[in-house]
ROLOMI-737848 format. One record per residue (C-alpha): residue in one letter; residue number from 1; x, y, z. Coordinates in steps of 0.2 Angstrom, whole numbers. Layout:
BEGIN
{res=A	n=NUM	u=X	v=Y	w=Z}
...
This chain:
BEGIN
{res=X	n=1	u=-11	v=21	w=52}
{res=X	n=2	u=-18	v=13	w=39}
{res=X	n=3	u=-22	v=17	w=20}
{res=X	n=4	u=-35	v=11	w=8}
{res=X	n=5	u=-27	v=7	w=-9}
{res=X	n=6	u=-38	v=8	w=-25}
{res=X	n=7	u=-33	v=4	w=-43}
{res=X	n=8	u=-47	v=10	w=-56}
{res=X	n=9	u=-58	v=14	w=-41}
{res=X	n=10	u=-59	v=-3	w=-38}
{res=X	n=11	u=-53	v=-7	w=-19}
{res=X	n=12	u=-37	v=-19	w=-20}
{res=X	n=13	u=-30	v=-20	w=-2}
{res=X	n=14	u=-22	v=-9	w=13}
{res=X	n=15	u=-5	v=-1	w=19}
{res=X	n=16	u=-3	v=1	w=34}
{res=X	n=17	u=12	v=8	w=46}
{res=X	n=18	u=13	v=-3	w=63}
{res=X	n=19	u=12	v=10	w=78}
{res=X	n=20	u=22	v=0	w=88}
{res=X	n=21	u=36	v=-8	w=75}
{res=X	n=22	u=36	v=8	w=65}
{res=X	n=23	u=33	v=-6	w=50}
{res=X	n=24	u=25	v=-6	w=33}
{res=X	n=25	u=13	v=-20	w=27}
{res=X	n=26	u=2	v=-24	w=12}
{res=X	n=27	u=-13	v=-33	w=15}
{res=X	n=28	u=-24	v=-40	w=-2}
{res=X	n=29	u=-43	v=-39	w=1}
{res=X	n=30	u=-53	v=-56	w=2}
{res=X	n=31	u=-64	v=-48	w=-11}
{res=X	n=32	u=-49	v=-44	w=-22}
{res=X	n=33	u=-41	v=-59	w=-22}
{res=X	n=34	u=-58	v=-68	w=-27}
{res=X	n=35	u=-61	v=-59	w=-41}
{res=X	n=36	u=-51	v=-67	w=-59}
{res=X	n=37	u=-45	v=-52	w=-65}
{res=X	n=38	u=-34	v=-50	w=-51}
{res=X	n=39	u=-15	v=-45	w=-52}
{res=X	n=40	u=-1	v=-41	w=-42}
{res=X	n=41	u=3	v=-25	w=-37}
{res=X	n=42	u=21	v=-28	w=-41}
{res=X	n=43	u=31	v=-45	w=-40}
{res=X	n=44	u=37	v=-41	w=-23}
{res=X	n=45	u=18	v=-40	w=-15}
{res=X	n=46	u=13	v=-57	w=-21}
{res=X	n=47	u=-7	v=-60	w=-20}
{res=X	n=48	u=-9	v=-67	w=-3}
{res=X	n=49	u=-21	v=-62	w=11}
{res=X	n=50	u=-16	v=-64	w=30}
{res=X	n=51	u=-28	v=-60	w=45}
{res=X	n=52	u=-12	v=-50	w=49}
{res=X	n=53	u=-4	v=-40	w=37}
{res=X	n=54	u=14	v=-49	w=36}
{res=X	n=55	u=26	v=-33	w=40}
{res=X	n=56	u=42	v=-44	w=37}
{res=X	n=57	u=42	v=-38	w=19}
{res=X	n=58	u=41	v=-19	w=26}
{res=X	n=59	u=55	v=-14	w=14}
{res=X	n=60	u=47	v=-17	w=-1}
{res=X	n=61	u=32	v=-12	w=2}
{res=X	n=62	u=39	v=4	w=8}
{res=X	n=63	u=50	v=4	w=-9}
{res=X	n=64	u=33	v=0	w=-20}
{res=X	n=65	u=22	v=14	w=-13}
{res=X	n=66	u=37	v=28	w=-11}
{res=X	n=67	u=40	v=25	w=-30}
{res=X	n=68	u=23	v=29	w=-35}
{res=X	n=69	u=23	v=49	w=-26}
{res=X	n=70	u=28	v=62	w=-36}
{res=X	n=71	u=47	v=71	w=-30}
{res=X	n=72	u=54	v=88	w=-25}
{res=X	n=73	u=43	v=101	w=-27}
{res=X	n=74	u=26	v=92	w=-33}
{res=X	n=75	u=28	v=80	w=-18}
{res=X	n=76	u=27	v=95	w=-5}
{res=X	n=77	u=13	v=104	w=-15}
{res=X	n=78	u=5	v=86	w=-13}
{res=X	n=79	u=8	v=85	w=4}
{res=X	n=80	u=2	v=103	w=8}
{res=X	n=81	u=-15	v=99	w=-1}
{res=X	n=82	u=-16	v=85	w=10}
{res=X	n=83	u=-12	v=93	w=25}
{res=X	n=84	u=0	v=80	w=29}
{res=X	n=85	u=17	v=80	w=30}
């Protein structure tokens, strides 16, 4: 599975969850790490790109993205909308 990340509609990078290791990664775009106002997404997603997304830091990026969903009952109404679960 993978996931596009966006920040100000700009395109920054994927997440994606390993089907066989049950990982997470974080993977920079090229065209997001060219431009100069680039940035980190947090200090523990440093800005690197790798052909394959790295999954040996698949705590924190896991950590970093669960942070940023809402809880209790506004994370089910979310999920419901989204028809995910």
């Amino acid at each position: 599975m993978k996931l596009t990340v966006q920040a100000n509609g700009i395109y920054i990078g994927c997440l994606s969850l390993g089907a066989l290791s049950g990982l997470y990664a974080f993977d920079y775009s090229v065209e997001w790490l060219a431009k100069e106002q680039r940035f980190p997404l947090s200090p523990v997603l440093p800005l690197v790109h790798q052909s394959v997304p790295a999954e040996r830091h698949s705590a924190n990026v896991r950590q970093f993205f669960r942070n940023l969903l809402p809880e209790g009952q506004a994370l089910d109404d979310a999920a419901q909308a989204s028809k995910v679960s």
